[in-house]
C-alpha positions, 0 to 999 in steps of 0.5 A, spaced: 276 319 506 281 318 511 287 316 509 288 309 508 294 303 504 291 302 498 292 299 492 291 300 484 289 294 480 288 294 473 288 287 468 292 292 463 296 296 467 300 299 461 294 303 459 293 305 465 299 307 467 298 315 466 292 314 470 294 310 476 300 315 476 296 320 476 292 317 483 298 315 486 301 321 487 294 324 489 293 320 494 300 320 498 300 327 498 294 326 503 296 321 507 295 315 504 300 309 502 301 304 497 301 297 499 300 291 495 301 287 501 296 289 506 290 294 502 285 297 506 282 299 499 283 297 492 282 301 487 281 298 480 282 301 474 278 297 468 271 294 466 266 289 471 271 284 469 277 287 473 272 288 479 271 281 479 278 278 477 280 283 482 276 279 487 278 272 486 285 274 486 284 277 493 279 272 496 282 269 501 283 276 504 276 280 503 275 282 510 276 290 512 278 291 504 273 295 499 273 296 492 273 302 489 272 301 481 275 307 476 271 304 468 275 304 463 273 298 460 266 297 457 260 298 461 263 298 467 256 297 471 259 296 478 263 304 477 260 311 478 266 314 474 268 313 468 273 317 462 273 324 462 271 324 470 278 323 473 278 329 477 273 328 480 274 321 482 280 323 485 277 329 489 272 323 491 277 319 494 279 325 498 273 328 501 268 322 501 266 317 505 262 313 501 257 308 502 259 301 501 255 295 497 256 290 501 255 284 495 254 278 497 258 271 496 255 265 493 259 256 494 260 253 489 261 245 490 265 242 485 266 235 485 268 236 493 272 242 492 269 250 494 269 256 490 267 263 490 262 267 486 259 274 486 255 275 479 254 267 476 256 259 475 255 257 467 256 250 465 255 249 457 256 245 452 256 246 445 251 239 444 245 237 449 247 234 454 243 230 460 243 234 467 239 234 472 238 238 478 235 237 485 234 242 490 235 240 497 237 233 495 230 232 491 230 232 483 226 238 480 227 237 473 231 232 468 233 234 461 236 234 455 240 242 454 246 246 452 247 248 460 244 252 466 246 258 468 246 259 476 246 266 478 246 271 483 242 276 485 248 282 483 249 276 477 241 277 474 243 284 470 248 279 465 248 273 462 241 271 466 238 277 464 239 274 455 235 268 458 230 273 459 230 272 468 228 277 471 232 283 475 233 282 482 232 289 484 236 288 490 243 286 491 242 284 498 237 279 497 238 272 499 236 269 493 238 265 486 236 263 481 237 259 475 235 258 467 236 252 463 240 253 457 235 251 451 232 246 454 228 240 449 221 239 449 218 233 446 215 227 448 221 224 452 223 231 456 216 233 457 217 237 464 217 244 463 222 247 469 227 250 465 227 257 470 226 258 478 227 262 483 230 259 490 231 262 497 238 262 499 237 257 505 235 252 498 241 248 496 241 247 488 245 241 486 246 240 479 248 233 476 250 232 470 252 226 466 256 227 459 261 230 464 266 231 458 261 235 453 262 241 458 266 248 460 265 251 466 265 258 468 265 262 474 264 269 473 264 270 467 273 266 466 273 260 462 276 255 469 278 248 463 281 245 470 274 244 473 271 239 469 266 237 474 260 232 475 257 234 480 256 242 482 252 244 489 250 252 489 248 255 495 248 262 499 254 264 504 250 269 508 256 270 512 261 273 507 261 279 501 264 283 498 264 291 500 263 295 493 265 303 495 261 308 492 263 315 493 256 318 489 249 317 491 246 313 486 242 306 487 241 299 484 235 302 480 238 308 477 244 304 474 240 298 473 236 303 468 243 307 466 247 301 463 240 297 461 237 303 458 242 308 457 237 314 461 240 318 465 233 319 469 
């Protein structure tokens, strides 16, 4: 890779310390400098999790920056490089261009306010709650339920998947989906619509009525001050995030590396 200003971003930098040390001194020796201000590249010491804190924490600053993901968390889904492979990692950045995953973004519309979302939208309850949803401003479906999960394409590995929706084999697609969290089925809720799949030029509007029962996350973050009534989700094709990976690998192969644990 060319040299570039960069910077580490990890959640708990003490226990990265020896590692971050370990690639800023290799780096600088080739060329690159560190600038937290101005990265070109961050490079992110942790779990999916990071990735995506990482994210939020620059989303105001997304153009001409990639990501570069070091797993020391847990399943480290969106990382090619995980403990024990640190060598390599940094021989990676040096003498790799890598191919970028270009992630796309998703609005969310809270009450009149935007955000940003790459994976997924969860509004849940610990009691049913009535909501209900309308695609392009034309009800599909009004229940009683726990919740809805809206996801992205990259989004559709993680809580979606639990909810037994399929996997979108593609990243890149401009798609969406949703899962109705258990739903009611009886006699006063008889409309059976609890999952769909929308094009990303369909606009998800979702009202819910018991606005107090609720929590919202985005991305998996709890966010308390978003008590929201009204969520509108839509597709931005305009805006994403560059995910670089340094080894050749797809979607399909780590799809079936996280999900089954084979290697091929």
């Amino acid at each position: 890779m060319k040299p570039t200003h960069f910077m580490i971003y990890s959640k708990w930098m003490e226990n990265n310390a020896a590692l971050s040390e370990k690639i800023v001194t290799a780096l600088e020796k080739n060329g690159f400098v560190q600038d937290e201000a101005n990265p070109r590249l961050v490079i992110i010491l942790g779990g999916d999790g990071s990735f995506l804190r990482a994210v939020h924490d620059r989303m105001a600053s997304l153009d001409d920056v990639r990501y570069l993901l070091f797993n020391t968390g847990h399943l480290g889904f969106y990382s090619d490089y995980s403990i024990g492979e640190e060598e390599a990692f940094i021989r990676d950045i040096l003498n790799e261009e890598g191919v970028p995953d270009l992630l796309p973004l998703y609005e969310i519309n809270i009450d009149g306010k935007e955000f940003r979302c790459i994976n997924d939208l969860a509004i849940q309850s610990g009691e049913t709650v009535f909501m209900d949803v309308y695609v392009d401003g034309e009800l599909l479906t009004d229940n009683r339920c726990n919740g809805i999960v809206v996801s992205t394409p990259c989004g559709s590995s993680g809580f979606l998947s639990s909810l037994g929706s399929p996997l979108v084999l593609d990243n890149t697609s401009d798609i969406y989906q949703f899962s109705i969290l258990a739903p009611c089925r009886n006699r006063l809720y008889v409309n059976p619509i609890a999952k769909a799949i929308l094009s990303g030029r369909q606009k998800l509007q979702i009202h819910v009525r018991d606005v107090e029962k609720t929590m919202v996350y985005i991305d998996g973050e709890h966010k308390p001050e978003f008590i929201g009534q009204n969520f509108t989700f839509t597709h931005q094709g305009n805006e994403s995030v560059s995910l670089l990976h340094l080894r050749k690998s797809s979607q399909i192969v780590r799809l079936r590396k996280n999900l089954s644990g084979k290697e091929s």
